[in-house]
C-alpha positions as a Markdown table, in Angstrom:
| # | Residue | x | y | z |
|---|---|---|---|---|
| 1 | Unk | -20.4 | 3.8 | 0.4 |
| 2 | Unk | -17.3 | 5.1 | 2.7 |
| 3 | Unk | -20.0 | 6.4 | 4.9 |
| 4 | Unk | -22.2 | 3.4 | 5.3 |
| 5 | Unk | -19.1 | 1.7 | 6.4 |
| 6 | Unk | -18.4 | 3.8 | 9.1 |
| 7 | Unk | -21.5 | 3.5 | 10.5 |
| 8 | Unk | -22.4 | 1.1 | 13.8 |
| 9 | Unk | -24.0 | -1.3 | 11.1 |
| 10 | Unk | -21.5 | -0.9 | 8.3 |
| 11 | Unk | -18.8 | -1.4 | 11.4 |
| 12 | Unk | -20.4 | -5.0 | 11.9 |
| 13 | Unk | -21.1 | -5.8 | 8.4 |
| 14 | Unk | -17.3 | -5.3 | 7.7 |
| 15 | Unk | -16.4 | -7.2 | 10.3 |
| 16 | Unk | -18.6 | -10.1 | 9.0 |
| 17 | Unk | -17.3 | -9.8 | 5.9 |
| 18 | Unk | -13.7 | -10.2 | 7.3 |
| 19 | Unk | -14.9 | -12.9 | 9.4 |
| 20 | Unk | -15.9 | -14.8 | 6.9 |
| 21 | Unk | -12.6 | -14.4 | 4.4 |
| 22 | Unk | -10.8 | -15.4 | 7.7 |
| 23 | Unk | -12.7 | -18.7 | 8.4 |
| 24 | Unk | -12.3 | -19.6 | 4.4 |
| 25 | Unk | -8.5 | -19.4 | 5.7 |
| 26 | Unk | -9.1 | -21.5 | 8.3 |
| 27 | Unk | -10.8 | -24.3 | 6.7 |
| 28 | Unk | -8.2 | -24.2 | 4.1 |
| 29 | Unk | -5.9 | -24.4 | 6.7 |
| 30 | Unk | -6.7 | -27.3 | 8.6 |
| 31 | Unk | -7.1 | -29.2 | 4.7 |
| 32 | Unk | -3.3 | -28.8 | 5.0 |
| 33 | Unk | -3.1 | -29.9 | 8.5 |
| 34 | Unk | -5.1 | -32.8 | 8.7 |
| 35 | Unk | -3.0 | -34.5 | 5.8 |
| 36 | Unk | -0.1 | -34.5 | 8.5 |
| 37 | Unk | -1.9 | -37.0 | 10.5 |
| 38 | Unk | -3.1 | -39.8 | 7.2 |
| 39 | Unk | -0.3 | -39.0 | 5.1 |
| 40 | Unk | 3.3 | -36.8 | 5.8 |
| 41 | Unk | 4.3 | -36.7 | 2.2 |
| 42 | Unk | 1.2 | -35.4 | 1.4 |
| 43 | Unk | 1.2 | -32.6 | 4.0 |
| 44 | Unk | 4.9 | -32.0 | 3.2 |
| 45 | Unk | 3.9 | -31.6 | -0.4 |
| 46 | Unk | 0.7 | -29.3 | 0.0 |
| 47 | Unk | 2.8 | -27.3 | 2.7 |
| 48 | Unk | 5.9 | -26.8 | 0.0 |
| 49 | Unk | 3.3 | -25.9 | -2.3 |
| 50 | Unk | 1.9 | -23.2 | -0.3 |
| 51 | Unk | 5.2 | -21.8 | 1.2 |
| 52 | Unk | 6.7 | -21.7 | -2.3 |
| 53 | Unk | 4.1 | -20.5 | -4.5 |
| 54 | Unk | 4.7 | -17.1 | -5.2 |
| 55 | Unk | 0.8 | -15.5 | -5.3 |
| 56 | Unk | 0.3 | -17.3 | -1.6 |
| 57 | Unk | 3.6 | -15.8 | -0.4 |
| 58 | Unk | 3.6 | -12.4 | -1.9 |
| 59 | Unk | -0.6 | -12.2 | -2.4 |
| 60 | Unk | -2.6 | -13.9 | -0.5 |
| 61 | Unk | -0.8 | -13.8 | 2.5 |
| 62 | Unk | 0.0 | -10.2 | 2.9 |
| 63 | Unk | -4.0 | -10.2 | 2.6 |
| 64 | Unk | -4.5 | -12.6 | 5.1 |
| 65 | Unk | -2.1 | -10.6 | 7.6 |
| 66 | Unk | -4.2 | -7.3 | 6.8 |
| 67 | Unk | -7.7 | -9.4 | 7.0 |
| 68 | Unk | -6.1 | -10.5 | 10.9 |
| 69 | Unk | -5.2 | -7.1 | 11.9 |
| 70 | Unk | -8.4 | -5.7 | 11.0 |
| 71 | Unk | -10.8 | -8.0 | 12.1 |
| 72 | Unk | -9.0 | -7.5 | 15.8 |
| 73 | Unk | -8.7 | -3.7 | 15.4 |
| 74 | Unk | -12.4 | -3.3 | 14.1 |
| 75 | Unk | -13.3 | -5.9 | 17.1 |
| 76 | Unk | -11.4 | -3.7 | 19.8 |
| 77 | Unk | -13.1 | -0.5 | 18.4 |
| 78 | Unk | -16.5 | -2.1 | 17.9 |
| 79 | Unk | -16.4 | -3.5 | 21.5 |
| 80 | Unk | -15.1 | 0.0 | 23.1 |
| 81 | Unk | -18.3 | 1.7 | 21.6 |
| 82 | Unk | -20.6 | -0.5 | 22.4 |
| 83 | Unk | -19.5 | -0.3 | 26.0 |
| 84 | Unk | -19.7 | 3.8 | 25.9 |
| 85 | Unk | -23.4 | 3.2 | 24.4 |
| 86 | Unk | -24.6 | 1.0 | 27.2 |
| 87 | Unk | -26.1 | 3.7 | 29.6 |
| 88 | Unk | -27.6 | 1.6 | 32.4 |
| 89 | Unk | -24.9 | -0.9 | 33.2 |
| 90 | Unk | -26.2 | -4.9 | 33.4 |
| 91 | Unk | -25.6 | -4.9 | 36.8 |
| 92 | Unk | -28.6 | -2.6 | 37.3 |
| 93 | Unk | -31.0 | -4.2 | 34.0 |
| 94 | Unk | -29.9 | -7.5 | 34.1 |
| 95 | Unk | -28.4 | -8.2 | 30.7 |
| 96 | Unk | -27.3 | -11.5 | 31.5 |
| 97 | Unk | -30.6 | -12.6 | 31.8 |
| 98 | Unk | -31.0 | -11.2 | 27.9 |
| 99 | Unk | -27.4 | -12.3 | 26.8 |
| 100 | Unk | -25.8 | -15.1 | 26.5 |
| 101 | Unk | -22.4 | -15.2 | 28.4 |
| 102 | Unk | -20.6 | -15.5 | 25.1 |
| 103 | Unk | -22.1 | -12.2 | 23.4 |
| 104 | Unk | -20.8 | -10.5 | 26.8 |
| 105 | Unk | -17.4 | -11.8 | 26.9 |
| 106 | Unk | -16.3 | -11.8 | 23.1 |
| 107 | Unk | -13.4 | -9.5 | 23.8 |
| 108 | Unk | -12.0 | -11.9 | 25.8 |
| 109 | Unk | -12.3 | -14.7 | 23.9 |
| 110 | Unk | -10.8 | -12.6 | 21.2 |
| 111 | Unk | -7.9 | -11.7 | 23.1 |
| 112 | Unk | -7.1 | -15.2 | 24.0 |
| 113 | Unk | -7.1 | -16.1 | 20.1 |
| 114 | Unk | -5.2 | -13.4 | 20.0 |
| 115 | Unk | -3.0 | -14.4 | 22.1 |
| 116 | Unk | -2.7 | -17.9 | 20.3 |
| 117 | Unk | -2.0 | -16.6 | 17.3 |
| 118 | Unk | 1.1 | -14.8 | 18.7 |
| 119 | Unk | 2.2 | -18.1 | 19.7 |
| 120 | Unk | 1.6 | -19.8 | 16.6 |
| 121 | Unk | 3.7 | -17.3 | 14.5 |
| 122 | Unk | 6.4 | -17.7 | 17.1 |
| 123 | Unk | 6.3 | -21.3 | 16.6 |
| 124 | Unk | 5.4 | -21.6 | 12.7 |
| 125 | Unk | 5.3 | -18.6 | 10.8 |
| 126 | Unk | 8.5 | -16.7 | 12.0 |
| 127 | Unk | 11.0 | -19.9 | 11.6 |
| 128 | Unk | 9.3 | -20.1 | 7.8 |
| 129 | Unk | 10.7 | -16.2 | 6.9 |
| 130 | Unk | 14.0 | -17.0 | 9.2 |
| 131 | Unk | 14.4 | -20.1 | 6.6 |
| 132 | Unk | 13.6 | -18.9 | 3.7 |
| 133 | Unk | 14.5 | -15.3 | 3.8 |
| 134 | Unk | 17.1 | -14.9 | 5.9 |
| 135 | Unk | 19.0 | -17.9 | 5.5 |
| 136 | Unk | 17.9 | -17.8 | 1.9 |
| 137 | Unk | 17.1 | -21.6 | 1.7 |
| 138 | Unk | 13.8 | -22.4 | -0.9 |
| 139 | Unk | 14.0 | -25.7 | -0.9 |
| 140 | Unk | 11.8 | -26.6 | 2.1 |
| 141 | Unk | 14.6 | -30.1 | 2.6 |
| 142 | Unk | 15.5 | -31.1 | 5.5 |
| 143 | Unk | 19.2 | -30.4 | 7.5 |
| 144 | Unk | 20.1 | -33.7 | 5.5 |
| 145 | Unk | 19.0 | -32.8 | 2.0 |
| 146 | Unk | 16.6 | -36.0 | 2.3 |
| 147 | Unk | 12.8 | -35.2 | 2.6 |
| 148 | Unk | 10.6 | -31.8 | 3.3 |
| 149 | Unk | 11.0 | -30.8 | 6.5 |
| 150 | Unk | 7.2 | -29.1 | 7.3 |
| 151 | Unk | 6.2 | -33.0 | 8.7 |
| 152 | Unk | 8.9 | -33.0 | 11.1 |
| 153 | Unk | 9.2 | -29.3 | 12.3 |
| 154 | Unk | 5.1 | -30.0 | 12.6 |
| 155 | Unk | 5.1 | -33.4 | 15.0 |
| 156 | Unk | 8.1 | -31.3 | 17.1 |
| 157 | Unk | 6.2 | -28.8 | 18.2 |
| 158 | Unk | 3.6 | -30.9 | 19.9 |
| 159 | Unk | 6.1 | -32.8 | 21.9 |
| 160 | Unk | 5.3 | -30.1 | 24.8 |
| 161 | Unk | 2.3 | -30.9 | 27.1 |
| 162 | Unk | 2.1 | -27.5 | 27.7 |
| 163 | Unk | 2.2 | -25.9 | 24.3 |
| 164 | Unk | -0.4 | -28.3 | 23.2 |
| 165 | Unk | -2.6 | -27.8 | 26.3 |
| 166 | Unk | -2.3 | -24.0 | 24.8 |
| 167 | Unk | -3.0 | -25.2 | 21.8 |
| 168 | Unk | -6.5 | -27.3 | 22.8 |
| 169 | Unk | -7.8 | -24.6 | 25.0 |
| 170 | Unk | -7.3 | -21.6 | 22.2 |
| 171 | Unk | -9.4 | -23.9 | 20.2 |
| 172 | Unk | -12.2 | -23.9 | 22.7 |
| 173 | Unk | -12.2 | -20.0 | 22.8 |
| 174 | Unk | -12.2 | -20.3 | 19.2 |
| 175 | Unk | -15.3 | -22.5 | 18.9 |
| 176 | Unk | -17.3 | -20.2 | 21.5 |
| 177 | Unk | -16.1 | -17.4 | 19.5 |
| 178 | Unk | -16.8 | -18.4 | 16.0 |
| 179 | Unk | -20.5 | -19.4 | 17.3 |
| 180 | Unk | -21.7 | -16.8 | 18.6 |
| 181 | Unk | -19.8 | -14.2 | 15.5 |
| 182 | Unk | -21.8 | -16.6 | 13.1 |
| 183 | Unk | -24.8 | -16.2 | 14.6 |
| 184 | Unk | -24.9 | -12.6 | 15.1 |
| 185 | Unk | -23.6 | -11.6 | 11.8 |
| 186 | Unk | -26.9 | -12.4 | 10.7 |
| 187 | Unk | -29.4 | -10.7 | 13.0 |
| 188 | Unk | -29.6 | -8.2 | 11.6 |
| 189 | Unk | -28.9 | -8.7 | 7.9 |
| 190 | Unk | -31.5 | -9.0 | 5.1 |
| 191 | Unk | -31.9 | -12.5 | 4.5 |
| 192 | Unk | -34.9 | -15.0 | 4.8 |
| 193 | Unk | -35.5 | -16.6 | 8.2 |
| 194 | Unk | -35.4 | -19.8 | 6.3 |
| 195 | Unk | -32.2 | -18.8 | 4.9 |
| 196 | Unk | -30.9 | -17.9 | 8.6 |
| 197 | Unk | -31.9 | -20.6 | 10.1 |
| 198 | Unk | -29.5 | -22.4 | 7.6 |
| 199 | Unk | -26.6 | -20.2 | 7.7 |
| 200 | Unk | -26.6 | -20.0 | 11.5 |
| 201 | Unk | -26.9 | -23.9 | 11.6 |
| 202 | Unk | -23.8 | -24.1 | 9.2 |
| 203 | Unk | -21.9 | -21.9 | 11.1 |
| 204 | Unk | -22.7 | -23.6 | 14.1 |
| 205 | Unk | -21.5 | -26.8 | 12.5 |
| 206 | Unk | -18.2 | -25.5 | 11.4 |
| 207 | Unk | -18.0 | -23.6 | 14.9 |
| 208 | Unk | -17.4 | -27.4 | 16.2 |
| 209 | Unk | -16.0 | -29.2 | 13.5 |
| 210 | Unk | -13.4 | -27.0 | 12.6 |
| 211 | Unk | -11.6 | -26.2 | 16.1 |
| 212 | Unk | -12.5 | -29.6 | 17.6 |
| 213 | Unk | -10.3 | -31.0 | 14.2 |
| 214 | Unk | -7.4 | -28.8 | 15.1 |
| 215 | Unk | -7.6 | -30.3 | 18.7 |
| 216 | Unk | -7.7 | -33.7 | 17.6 |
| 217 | Unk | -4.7 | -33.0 | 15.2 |
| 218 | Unk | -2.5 | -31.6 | 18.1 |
| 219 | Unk | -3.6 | -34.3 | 20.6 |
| 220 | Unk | -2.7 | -36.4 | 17.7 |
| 221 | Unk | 0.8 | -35.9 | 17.4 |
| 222 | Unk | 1.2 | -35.6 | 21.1 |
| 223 | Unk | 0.6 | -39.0 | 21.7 |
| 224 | Unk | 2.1 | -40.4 | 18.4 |
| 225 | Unk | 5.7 | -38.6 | 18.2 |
């Protein structure tokens, strides 16, 4: 088994495995999120919830971290050999003509989301362990003692035209990315083309869905704060 996964195709099946555990996270994610724009209390409650619960602080998140982290690496590494494989360069075959632009350029999109997701533990994720940890307060109130504060610390962020126009455009990269990954995690796997056709039409789907949610939740509280 260790040595199937350190083959080419036990490289990619890994990293759809990993793909898929990280787009679970992300739907669950924006669950939490899109409560922020029907309902605060409910946000503030499902976000106390999660930031307090001790097997999604001290379980699932030091999973999610690792699931990250290796999903980039194994991308990075993945992408470097496939570039020392390619012998006649597509300047001189033409592989654009039998490629789309996305399956050529996945490193990049992948360091933009990278890139976001730097940001977005500067602006969410590293204030939550400052709070919590090193100032030791649990209680997810606000400076007052009145309310959660995860509603507020949320809208203030996307006060910024410029963070938010960050924001919107990592989401594009994200969509581009996360359609062509679900499509070619399947090319070469085992299952029906009837099946296939289905998966890669549900991953298309959630390719759009997803990211263009997270846009509209940002653009959201742009214009509403």
């Amino acid at each position: 088994m260790s040595g199937f996964f350190k083959s080419s195709i036990g490289r990619k099946y890994a990293m759809a495995l990993s793909a898929l555990f990280l787009m679970f996270f992300l739907l669950q994610h924006f669950a939490i999120n899109i409560l922020s724009v029907f309902s605060p209390n409910a946000f503030n409650e499902a976000s106390h919830f999660m930031g307090t619960f001790w097997a999604v602080q001290y379980l699932l998140q030091p999973i999610l971290i690792f699931g990250v982290m290796y999903h980039f690496i194994m991308g990075f590494i993945l992408e470097f050999k496939n570039r020392q494989a390619r012998v006649v360069k597509y300047a001189k075959n033409n592989g654009a003509a039998n490629s789309s632009w996305m399956s050529r350029n996945m490193i990049y999109s992948g360091l933009a989301i990278l890139g976001f997701l730097v940001l977005h533990f500067i602006d969410f994720w590293l204030p939550e362990i400052n709070t919590k940890y090193i100032q030791g307060d649990m209680s997810g109130l606000l400076a007052d003692g009145e309310g959660f504060r995860y509603y507020e610390e949320l809208t203030h962020k996307f006060v910024n035209p410029l963070r938010v126009g960050a924001y919107v455009l990592a989401f594009v990269f994200l969509s581009l990315h996360l359609m062509h990954g679900f499509s070619s995690a399947f090319q070469s796997s085992g299952v029906s083309s009837m099946r296939k056709q289905k998966l890669q039409a549900f991953g298309k789907a959630y390719a759009i869905i997803i990211p263009l949610g997270f846009i509209f939740i940002a653009l959201f509280h742009h214009f509403n704060h």
